[in-house]
N, C-alpha and C positions, 0 to 999 in steps of 0.2 A: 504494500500500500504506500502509496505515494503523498508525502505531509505538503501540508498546502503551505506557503512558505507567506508570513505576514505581510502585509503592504506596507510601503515604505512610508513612515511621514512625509508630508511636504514642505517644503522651505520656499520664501521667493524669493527674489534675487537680490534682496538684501535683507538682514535678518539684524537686530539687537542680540549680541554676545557676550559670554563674559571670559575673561582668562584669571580665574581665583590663583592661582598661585604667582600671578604677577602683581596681586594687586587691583587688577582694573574689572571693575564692576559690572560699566557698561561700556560696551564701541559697539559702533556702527559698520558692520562686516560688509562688503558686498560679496554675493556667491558667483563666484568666477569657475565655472566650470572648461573655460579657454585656458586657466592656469592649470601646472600641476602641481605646484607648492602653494602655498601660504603664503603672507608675508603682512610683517608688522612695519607701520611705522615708526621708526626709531632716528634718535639720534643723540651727540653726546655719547656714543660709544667705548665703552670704557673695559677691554678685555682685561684679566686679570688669572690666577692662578691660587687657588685654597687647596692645600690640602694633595696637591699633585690634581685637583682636579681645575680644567681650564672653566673658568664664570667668564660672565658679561654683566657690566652694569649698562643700563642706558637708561635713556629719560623718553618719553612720549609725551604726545599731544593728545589726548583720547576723543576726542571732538573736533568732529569738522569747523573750522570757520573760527577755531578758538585756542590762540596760543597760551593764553593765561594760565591754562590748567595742565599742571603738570605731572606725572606720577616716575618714580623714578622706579625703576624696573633692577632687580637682580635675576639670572639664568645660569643654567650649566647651559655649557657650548656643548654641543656631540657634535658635530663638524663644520663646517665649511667648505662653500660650493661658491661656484659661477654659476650664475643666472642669467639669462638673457630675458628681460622683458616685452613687453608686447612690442616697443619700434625696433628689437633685434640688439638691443644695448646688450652689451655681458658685462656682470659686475658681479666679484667676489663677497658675499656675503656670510653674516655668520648663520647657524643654526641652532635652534635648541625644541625642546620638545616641553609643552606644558598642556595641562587640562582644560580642554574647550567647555561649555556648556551652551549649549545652542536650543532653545524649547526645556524639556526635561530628559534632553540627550545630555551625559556627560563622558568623554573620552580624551585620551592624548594625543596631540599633533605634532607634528616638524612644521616652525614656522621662521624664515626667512627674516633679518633684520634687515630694512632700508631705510634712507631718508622717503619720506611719501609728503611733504609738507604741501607737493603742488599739487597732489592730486586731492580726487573729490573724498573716496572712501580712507582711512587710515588704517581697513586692512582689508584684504583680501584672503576668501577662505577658499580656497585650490581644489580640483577634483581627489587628491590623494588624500586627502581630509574627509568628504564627502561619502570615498566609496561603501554604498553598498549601505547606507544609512538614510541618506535622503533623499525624494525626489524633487527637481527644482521644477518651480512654474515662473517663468520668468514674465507674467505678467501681475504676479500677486508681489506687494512686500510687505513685511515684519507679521510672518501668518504664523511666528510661533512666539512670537509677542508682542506687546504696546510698547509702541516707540517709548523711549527713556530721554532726559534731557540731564540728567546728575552724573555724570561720570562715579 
C-alpha cells in the first residue's frame, strides 16, 4: 500500500521570518526560488576564531528603508564560497548555518553573508532552503503571516 504523502504548505513570495539564534525576530524574506543559497544582508564583517572554531561577527539592517536599527549578529563560519548573483557578479562570501522559522516550520539553513543595502529585500530564502517543504504561489504574500513592523 502506497502512503499518501502530505501536501506541502504554501508560502508566497515573500514571507515575514525569523532567525532566533541571530537574534533577529522579524525580516522580511523574499522567496527566491531563481536562487540556490540564501543570503543575509550583512555588513561590518568581522571574522574571528574561539576556541579553534572560525565565528563571524557582523551587524545588519533588518528593515527595508531603515538604517537606524541595528542588530549585531555572532555565527560559526562552516565555509566559504563564491557566489555569483543574479547580473553574473562572483563574490566570495562567508557561510554559516542557523534556524529558520518560517509559518510554524522551524529548521536549519546555509545562509550567504552580503552587503544587500541597495537592494529591496534584506534576504533572500534560496530553493536549497525550500526543498521539499514548501510550495511557492508567487502571486500571494506573507500567507504564513501578518506582516510585522518591530524588528
Amino acid at each position: 500500500m502506497l502512503k499518501k504523502k502530505k501536501p506541502l504548505d504554501t508560502v508566497g513570495w515573500r514571507e515575514w521570518v525569523s532567525l532566533p539564534e541571530l537574534g533577529i525576530n522579524n525580516i522580511k524574506a523574499k522567496i527566491d526560488t531563481g536562487a540556490r543559497t540564501s543570503a543575509l544582508h550583512a555588513f561590518a564583517l568581522l571574522p574571528f576564531e574561539e576556541n579553534g572554531q572560525p565565528k563571524i561577527r557582523f551587524d545588519i539592517h533588518p528593515l527595508q528603508r531603515n538604517t537606524d536599527t541595528i542588530i549585531t549578529c555572532i555565527a560559526d563560519v562552516i565555509d566559504k564560497r563564491w557566489v555569483a548573483d543574479s547580473g553574473g557578479h562572483r563574490e566570495e562570501r562567508f557561510v554559516i548555518q542557523t534556524p529558520i522559522i518560517v509559518g510554524t516550520e522551524t529548521w536549519p539553513i546555509e545562509i550567504t553573508l552580503t552587503e544587500r543595502d541597495t537592494m529591496l529585500f534584506r534576504m533572500l530564502l534560496g530553493r536549497s532552503a525550500l526543498k521539499r517543504r514548501f510550495t511557492v504561489n508567487p502571486g500571494r504574500s506573507f500567507v504564513t503571516t501578518t506582516p510585522k513592523v518591530k524588528p
